[in-house]
C-alpha positions in Angstrom: 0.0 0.0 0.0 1.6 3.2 -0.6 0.5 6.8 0.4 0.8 10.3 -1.0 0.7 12.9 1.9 -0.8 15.9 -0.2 -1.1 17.6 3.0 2.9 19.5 2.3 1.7 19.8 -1.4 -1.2 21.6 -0.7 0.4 23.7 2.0 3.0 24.7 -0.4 0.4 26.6 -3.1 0.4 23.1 -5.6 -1.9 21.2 -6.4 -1.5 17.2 -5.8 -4.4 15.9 -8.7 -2.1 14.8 -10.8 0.4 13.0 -8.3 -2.4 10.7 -6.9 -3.9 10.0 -10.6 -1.0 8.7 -11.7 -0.6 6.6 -8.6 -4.4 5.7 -9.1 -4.2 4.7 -12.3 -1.0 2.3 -11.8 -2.7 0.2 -9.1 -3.6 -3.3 -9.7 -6.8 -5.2 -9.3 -7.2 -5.5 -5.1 -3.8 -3.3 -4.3 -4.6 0.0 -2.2 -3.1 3.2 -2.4 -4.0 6.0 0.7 -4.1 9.7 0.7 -3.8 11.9 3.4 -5.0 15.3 3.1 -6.3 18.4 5.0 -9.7 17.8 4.3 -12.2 15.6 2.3 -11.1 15.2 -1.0 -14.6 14.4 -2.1 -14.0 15.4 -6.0 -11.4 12.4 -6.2 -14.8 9.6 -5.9 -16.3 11.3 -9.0 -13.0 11.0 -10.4 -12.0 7.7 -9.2 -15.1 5.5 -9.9 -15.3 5.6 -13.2 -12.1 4.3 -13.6 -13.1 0.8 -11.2 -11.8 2.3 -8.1 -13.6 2.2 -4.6 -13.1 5.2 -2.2 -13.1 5.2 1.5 -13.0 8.5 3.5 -12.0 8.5 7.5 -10.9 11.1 9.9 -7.5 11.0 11.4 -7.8 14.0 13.7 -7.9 17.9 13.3 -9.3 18.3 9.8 -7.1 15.6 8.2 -8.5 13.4 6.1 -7.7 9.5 5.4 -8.8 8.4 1.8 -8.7 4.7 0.7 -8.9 3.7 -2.5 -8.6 0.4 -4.3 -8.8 -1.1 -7.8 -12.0 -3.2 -7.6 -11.4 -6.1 -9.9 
């Protein structure tokens, strides 16, 4: 399982879209790949369906965010 922390990214002014798409779109049918970020990233689910991938949101404290996702095969 690997994880992109987007939380620096973001704090820095950039914008982490296109580091966890390509991530997303390397993973394998079952493998898991995690964000962490400083809130919901609820845009990613309309992005991340279509292409066969679940998303799972959960709180990690403050206004951090923990999102799952996973190629469904």
């Amino acid at each position: 399982m690997a994880t992109v922390d987007a939380r620096p990214i973001i704090a820095s002014g950039d914008e982490p879209f296109e580091t966890i798409m390509a991530g997303a779109d390397r993973l394998a049918d079952g493998e898991e790949r995690v964000v962490l970020a400083p809130f919901e990233p609820v845009s990613l689910e309309g992005v991340l369906s279509p292409r066969g991938l679940s998303y799972e949101a959960g709180d990690v404290g403050g206004d951090d965010r923990r999102v799952s996702f996973r190629r469904l095969p």
